[in-house]
Structures are given as structure tokens and as C-alpha cells.
PyMOL Python script that loads the backbone (N, CA, C, O; Angstrom):
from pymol import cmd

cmd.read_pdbstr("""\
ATOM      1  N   UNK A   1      -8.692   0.086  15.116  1.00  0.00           N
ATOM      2  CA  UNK A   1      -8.182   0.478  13.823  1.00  0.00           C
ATOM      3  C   UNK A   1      -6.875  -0.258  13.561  1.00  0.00           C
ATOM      4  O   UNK A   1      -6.191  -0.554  14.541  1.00  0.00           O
ATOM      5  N   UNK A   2      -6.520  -0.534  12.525  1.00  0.00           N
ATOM      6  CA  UNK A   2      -5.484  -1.540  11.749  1.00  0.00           C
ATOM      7  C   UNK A   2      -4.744  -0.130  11.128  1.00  0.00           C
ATOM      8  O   UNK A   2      -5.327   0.925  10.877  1.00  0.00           O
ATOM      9  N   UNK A   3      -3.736  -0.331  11.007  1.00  0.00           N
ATOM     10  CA  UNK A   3      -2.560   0.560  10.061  1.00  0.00           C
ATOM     11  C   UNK A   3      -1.276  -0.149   9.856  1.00  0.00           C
ATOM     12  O   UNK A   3      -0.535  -0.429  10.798  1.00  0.00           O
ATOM     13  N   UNK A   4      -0.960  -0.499   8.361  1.00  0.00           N
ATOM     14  CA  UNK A   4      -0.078  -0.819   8.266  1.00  0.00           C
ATOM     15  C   UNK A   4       0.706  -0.026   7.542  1.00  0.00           C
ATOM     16  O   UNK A   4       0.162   0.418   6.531  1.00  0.00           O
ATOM     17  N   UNK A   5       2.533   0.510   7.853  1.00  0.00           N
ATOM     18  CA  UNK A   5       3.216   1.507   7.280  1.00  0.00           C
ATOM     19  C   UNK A   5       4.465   0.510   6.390  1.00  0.00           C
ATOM     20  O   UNK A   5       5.349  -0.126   6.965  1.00  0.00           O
ATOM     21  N   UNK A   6       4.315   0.556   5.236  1.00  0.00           N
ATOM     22  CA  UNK A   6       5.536  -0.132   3.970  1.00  0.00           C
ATOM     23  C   UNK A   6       6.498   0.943   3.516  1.00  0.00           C
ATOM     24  O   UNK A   6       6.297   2.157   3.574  1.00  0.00           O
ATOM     25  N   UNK A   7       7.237   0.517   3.200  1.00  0.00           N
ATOM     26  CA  UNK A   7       8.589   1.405   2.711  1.00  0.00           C
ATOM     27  C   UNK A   7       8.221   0.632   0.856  1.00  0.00           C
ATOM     28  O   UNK A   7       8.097  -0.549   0.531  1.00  0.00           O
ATOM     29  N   UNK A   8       8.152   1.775   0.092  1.00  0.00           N
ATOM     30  CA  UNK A   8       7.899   0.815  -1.388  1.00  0.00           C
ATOM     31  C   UNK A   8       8.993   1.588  -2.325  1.00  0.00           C
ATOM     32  O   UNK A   8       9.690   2.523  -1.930  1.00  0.00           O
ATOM     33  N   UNK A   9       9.018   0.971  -3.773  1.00  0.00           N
ATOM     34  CA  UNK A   9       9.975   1.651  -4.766  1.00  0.00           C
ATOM     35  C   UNK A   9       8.625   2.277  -5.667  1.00  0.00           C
ATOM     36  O   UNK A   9       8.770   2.207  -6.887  1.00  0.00           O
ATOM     37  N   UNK A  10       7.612   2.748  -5.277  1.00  0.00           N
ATOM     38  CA  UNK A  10       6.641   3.225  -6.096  1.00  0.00           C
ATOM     39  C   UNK A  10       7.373   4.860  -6.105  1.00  0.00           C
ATOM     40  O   UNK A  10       7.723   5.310  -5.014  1.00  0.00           O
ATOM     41  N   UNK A  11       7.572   5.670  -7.312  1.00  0.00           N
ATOM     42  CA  UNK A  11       7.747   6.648  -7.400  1.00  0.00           C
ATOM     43  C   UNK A  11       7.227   7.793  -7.919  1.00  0.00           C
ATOM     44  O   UNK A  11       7.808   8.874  -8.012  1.00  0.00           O
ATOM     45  N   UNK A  12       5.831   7.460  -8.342  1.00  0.00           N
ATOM     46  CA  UNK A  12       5.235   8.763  -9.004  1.00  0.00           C
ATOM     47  C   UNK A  12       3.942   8.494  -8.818  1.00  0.00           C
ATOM     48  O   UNK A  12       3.862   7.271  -8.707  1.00  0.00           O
ATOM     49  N   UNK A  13       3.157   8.856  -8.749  1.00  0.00           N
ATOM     50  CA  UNK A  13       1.129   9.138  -8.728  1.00  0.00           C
ATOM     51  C   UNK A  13       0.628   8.250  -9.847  1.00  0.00           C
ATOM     52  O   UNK A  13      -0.339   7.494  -9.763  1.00  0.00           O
ATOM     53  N   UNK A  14       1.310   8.411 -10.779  1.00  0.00           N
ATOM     54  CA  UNK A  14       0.494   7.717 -12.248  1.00  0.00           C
ATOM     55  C   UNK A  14       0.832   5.978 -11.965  1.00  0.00           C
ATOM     56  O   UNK A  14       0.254   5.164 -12.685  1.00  0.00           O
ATOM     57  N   UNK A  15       1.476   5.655 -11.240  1.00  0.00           N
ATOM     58  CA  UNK A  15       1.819   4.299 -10.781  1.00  0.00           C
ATOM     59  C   UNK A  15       0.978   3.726  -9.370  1.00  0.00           C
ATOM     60  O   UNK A  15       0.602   2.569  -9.179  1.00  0.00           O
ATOM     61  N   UNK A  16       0.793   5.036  -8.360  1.00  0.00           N
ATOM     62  CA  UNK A  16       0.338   4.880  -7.553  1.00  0.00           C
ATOM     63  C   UNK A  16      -1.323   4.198  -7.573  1.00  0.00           C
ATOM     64  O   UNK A  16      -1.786   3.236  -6.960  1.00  0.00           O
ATOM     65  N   UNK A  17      -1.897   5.067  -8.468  1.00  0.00           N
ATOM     66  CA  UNK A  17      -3.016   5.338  -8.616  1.00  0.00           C
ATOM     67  C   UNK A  17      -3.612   3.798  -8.780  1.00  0.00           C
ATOM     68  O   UNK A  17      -4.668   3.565  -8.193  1.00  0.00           O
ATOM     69  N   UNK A  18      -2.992   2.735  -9.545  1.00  0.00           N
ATOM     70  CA  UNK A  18      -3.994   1.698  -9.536  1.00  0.00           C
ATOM     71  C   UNK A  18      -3.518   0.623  -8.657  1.00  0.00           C
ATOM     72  O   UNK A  18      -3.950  -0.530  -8.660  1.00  0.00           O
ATOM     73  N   UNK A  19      -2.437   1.172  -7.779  1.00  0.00           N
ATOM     74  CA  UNK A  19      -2.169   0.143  -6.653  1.00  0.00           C
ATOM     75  C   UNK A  19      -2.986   0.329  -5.526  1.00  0.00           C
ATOM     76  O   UNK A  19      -3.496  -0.525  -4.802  1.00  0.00           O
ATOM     77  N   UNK A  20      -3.058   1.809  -5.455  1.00  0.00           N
ATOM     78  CA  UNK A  20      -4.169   2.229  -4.628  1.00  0.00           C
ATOM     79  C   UNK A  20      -6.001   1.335  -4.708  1.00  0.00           C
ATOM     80  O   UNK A  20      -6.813   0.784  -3.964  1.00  0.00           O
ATOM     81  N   UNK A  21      -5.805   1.722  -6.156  1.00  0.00           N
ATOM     82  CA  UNK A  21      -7.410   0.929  -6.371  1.00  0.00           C
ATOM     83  C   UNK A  21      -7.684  -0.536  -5.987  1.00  0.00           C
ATOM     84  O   UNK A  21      -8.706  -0.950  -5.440  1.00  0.00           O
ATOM     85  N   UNK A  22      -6.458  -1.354  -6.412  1.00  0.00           N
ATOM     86  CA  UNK A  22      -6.423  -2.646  -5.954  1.00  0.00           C
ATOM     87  C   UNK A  22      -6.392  -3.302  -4.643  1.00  0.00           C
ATOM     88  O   UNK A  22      -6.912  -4.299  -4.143  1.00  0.00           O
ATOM     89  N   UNK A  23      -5.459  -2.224  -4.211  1.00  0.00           N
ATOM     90  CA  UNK A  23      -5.597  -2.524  -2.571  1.00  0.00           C
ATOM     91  C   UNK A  23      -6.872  -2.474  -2.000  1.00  0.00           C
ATOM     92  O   UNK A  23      -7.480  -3.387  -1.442  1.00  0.00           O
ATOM     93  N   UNK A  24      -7.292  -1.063  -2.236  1.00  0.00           N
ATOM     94  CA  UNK A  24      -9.263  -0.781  -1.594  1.00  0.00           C
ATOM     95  C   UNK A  24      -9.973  -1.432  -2.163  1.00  0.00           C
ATOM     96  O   UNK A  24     -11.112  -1.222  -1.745  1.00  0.00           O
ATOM     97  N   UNK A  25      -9.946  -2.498  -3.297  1.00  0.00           N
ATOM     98  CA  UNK A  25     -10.392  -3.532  -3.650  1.00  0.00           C
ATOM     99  C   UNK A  25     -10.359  -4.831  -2.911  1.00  0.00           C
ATOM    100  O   UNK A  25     -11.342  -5.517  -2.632  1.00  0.00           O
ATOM    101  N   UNK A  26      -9.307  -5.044  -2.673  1.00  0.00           N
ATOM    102  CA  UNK A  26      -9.037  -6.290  -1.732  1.00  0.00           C
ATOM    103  C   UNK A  26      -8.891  -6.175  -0.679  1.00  0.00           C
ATOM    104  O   UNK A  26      -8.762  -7.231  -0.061  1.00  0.00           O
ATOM    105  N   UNK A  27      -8.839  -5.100  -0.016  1.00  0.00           N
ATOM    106  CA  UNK A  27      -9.102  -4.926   1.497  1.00  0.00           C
ATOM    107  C   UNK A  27     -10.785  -4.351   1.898  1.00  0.00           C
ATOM    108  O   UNK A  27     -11.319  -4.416   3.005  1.00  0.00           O
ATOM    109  N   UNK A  28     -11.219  -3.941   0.958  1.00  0.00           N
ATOM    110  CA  UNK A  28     -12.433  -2.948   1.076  1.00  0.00           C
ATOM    111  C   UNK A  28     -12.176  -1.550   1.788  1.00  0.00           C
ATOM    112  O   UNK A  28     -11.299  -0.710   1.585  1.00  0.00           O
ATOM    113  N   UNK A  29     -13.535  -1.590   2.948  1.00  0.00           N
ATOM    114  CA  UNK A  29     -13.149  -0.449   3.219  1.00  0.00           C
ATOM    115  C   UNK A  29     -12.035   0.430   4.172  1.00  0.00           C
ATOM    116  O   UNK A  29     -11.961   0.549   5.395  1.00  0.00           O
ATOM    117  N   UNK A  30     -11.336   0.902   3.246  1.00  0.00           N
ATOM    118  CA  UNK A  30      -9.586   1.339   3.899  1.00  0.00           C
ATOM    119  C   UNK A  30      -9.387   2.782   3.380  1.00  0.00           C
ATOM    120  O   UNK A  30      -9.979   3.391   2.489  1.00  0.00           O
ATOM    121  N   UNK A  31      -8.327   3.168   4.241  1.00  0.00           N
ATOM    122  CA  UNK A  31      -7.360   4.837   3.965  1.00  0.00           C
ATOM    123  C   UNK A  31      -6.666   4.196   3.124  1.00  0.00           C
ATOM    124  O   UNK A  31      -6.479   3.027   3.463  1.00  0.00           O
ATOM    125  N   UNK A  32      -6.147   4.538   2.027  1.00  0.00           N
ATOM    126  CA  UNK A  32      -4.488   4.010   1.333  1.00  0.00           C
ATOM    127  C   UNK A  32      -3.979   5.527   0.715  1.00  0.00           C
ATOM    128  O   UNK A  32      -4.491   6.349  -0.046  1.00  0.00           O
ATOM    129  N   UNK A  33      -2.760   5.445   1.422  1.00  0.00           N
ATOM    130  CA  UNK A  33      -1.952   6.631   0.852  1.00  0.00           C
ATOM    131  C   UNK A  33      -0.836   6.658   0.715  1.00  0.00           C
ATOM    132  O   UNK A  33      -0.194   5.937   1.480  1.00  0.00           O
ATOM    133  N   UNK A  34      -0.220   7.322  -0.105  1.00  0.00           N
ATOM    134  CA  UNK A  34       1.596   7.433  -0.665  1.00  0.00           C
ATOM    135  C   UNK A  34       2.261   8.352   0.106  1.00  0.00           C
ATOM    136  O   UNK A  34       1.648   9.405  -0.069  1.00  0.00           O
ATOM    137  N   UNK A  35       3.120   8.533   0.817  1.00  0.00           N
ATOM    138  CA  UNK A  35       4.005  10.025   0.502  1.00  0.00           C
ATOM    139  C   UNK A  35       5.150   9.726  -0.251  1.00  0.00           C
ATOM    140  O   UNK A  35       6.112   9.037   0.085  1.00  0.00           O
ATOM    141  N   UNK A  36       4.986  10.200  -1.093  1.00  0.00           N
ATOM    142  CA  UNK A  36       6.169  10.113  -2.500  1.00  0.00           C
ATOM    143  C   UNK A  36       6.995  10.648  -2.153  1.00  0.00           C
ATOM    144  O   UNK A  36       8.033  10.186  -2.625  1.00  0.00           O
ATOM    145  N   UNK A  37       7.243  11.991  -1.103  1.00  0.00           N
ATOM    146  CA  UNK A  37       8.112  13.037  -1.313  1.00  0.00           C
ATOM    147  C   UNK A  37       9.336  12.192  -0.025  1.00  0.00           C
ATOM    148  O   UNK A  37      10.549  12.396   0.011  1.00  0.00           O
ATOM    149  N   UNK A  38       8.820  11.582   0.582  1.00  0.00           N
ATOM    150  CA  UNK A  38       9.753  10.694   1.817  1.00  0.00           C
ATOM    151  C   UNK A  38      10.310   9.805   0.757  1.00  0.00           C
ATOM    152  O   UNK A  38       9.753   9.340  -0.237  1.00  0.00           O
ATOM    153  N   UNK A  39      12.050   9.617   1.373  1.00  0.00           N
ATOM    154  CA  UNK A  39      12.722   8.727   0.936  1.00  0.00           C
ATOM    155  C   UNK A  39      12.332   7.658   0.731  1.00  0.00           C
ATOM    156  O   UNK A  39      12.855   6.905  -0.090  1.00  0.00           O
ATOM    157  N   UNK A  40      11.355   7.377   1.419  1.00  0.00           N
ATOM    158  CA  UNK A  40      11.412   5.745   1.392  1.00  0.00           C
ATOM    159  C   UNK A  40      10.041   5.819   0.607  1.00  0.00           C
ATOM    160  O   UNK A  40       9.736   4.646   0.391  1.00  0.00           O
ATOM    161  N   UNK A  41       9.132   6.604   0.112  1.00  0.00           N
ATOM    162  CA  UNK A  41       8.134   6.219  -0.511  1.00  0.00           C
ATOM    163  C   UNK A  41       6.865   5.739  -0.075  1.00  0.00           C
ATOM    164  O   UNK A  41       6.092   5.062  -0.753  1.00  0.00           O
ATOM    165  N   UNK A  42       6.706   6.105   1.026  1.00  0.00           N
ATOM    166  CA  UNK A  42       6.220   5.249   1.893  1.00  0.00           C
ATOM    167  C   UNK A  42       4.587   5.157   1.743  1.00  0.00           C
ATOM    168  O   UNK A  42       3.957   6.203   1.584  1.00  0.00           O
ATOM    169  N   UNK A  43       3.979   4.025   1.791  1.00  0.00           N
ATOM    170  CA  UNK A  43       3.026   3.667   1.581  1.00  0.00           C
ATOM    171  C   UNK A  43       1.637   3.575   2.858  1.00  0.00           C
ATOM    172  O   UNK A  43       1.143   2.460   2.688  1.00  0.00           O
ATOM    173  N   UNK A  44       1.058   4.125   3.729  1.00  0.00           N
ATOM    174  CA  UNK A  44       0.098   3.577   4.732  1.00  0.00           C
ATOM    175  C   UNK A  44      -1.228   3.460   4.211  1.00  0.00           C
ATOM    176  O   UNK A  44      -1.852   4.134   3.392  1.00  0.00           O
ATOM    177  N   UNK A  45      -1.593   2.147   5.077  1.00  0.00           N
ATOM    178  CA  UNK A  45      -2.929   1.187   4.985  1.00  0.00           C
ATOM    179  C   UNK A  45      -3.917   1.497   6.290  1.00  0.00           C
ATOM    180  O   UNK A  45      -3.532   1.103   7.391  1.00  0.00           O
ATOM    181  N   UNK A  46      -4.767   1.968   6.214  1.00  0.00           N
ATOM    182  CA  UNK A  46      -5.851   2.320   7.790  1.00  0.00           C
ATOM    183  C   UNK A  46      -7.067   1.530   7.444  1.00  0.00           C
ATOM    184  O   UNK A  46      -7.616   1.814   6.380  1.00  0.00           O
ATOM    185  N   UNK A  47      -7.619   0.490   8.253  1.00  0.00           N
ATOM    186  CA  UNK A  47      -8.803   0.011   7.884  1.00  0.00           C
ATOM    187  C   UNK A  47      -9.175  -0.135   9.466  1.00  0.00           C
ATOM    188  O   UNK A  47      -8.403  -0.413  10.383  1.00  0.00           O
ATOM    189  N   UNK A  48     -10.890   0.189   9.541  1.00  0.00           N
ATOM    190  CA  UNK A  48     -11.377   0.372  11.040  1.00  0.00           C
ATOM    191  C   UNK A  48     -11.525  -1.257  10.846  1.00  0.00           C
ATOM    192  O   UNK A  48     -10.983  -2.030  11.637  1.00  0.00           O
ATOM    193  N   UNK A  49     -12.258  -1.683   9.795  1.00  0.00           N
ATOM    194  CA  UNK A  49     -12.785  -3.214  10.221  1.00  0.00           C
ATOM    195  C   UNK A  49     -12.157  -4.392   9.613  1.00  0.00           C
ATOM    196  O   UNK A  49     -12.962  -5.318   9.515  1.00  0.00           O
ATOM    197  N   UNK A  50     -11.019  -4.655   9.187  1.00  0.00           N
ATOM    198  CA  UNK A  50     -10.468  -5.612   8.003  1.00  0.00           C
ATOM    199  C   UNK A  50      -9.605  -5.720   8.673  1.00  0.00           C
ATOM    200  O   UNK A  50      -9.601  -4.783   9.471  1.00  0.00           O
ATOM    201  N   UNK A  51      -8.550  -6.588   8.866  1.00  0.00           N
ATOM    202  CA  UNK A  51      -7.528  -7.240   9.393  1.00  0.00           C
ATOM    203  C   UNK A  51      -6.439  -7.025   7.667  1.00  0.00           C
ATOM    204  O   UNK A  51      -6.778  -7.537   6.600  1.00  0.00           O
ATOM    205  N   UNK A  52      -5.188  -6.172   7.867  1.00  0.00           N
ATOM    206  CA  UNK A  52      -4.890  -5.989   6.552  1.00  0.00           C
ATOM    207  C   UNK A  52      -3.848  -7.122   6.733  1.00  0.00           C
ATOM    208  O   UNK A  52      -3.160  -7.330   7.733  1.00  0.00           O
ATOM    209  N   UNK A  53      -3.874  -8.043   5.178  1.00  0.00           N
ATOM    210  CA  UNK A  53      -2.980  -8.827   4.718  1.00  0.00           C
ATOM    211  C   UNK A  53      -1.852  -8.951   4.287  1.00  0.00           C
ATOM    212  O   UNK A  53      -1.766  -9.229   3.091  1.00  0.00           O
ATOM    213  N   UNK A  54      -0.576  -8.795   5.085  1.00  0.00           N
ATOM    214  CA  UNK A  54       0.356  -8.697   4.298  1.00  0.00           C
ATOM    215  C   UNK A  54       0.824  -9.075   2.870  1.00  0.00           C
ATOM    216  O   UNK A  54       1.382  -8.565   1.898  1.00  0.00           O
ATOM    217  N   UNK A  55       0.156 -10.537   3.380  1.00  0.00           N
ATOM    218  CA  UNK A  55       1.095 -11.534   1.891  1.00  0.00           C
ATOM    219  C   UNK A  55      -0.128 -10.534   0.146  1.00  0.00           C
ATOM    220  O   UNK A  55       0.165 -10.366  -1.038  1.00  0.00           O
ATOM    221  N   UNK A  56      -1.351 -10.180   0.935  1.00  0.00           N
ATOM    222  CA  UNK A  56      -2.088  -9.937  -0.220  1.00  0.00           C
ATOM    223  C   UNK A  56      -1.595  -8.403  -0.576  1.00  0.00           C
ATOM    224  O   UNK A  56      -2.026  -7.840  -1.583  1.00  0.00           O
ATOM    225  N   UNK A  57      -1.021  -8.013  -0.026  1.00  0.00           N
ATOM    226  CA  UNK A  57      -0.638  -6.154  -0.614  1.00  0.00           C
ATOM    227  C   UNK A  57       0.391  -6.590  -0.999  1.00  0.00           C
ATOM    228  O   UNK A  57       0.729  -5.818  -1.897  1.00  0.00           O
ATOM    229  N   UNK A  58       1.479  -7.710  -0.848  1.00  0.00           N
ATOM    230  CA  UNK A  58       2.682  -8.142  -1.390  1.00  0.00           C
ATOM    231  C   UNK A  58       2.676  -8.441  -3.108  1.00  0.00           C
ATOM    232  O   UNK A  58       3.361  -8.089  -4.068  1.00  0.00           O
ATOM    233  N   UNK A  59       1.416  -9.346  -2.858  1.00  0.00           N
ATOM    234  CA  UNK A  59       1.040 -10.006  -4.430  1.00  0.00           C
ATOM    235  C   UNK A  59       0.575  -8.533  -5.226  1.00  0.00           C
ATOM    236  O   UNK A  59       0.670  -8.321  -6.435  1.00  0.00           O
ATOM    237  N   UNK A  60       0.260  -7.970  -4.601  1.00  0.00           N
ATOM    238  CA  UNK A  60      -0.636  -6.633  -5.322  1.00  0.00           C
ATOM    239  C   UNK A  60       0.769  -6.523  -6.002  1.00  0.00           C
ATOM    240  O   UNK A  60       1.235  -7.143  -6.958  1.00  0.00           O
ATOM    241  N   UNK A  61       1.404  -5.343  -5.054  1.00  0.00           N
ATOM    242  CA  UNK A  61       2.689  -4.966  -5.843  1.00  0.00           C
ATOM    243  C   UNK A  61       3.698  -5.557  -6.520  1.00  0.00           C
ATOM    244  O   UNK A  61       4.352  -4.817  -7.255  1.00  0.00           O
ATOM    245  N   UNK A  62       4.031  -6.843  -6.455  1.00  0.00           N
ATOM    246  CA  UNK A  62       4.503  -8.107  -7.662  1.00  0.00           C
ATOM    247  C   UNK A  62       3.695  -7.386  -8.946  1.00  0.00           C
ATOM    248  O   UNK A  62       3.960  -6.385  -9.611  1.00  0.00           O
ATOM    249  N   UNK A  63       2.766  -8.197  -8.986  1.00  0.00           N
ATOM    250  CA  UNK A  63       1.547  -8.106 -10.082  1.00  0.00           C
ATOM    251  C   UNK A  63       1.827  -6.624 -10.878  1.00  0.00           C
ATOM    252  O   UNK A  63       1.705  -6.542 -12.100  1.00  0.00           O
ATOM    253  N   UNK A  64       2.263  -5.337  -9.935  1.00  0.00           N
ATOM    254  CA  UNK A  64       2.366  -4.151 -10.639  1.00  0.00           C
ATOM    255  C   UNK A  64       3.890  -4.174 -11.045  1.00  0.00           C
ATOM    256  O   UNK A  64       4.285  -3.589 -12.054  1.00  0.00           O
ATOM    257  N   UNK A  65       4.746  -4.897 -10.184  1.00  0.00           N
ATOM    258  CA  UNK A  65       6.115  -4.838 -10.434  1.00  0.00           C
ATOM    259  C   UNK A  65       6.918  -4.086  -9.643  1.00  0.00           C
ATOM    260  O   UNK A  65       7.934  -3.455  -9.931  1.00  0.00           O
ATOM    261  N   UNK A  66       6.286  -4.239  -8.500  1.00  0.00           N
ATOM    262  CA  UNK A  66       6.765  -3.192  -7.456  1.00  0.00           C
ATOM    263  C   UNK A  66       6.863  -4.027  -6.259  1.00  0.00           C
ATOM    264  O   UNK A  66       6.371  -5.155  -6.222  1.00  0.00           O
ATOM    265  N   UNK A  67       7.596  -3.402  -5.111  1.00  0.00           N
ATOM    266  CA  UNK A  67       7.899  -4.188  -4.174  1.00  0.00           C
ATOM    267  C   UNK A  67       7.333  -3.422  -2.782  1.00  0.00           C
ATOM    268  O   UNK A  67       6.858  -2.289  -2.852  1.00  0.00           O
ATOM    269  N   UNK A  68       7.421  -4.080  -1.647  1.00  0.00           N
ATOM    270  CA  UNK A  68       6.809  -3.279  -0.326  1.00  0.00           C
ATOM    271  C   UNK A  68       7.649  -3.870   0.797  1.00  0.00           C
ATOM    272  O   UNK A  68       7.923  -5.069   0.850  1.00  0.00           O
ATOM    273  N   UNK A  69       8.045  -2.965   1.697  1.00  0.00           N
ATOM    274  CA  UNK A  69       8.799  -3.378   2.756  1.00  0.00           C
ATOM    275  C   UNK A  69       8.417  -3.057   4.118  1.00  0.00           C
ATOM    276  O   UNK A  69       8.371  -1.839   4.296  1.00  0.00           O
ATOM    277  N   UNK A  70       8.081  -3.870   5.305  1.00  0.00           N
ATOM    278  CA  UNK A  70       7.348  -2.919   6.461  1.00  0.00           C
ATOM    279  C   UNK A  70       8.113  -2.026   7.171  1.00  0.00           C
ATOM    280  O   UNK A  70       9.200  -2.264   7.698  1.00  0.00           O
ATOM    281  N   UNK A  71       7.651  -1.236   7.166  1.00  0.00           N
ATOM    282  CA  UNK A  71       8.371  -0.486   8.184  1.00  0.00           C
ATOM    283  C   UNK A  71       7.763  -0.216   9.735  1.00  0.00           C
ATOM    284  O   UNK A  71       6.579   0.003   9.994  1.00  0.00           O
ATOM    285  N   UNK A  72       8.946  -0.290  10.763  1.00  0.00           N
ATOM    286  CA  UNK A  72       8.570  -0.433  12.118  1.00  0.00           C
ATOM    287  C   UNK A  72       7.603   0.286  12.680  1.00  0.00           C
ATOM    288  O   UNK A  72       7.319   0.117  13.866  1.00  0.00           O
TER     289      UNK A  72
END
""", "prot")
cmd.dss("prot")
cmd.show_as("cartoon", "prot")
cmd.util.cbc("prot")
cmd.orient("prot")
């Protein structure tokens, strides 16, 4: 299993919602989830079979206007 954990400036669900879609779009089949209520916003990626792309969840959130940071 792959998991990747981002620190993002995404702040509400109604924003979330189609970064989410895009990602499970371009990664296929994956977990993607927010916790909004953590400072940092934090974003995790779980995929059993996909190797997740940094630079491509990067472009995602550009494209929305949002940014992603890894966290350790």
C-alpha cells in the first residue's frame, strides 16, 4: 500500500470535493481524504496498486489554485 500525507491551504468541503474527484481520476483506484478540522488541512492519498505522483497531485492543486505540501 502507497500513502501519501500533504499539508494543503484547502479549507472547506465545497473546494475539496472536486480535488478529490480529480485526484481518483488520475490516480484511479485510491482513498483520498481531507481533515479540515487539523491545522494544517491535511490531505491523505492510499492506493493498494498505483505508485502516487507527486508532481501530478501538485498540478491538480495549481489548476484548482491551491497548493500541497508533504508532510513527514
Amino acid at each position: 500500500m502507497n500513502i501519501a500525507v500533504y499539508k494543503t491551504n484547502v479549507g472547506s468541503k465545497e473546494v475539496a470535493k472536486p480535488i478529490i474527484s480529480a485526484i481518483q481520476h488520475q490516480i484511479g483506484e485510491c482513498e483520498v481524504s481531507f481533515d479540515l478540522e487539523d491545522r494544517d488541512n491535511v490531505l491523505r492519498v492510499e492506493s493498494m496498486n498505483t505508485t502516487i505522483d507527486e508532481s501530478a497531485l501538485e498540478d491538480i492543486f495549481k489548476k484548482h489554485g491551491y497548493r500541497i505540501e508533504p508532510l513527514p
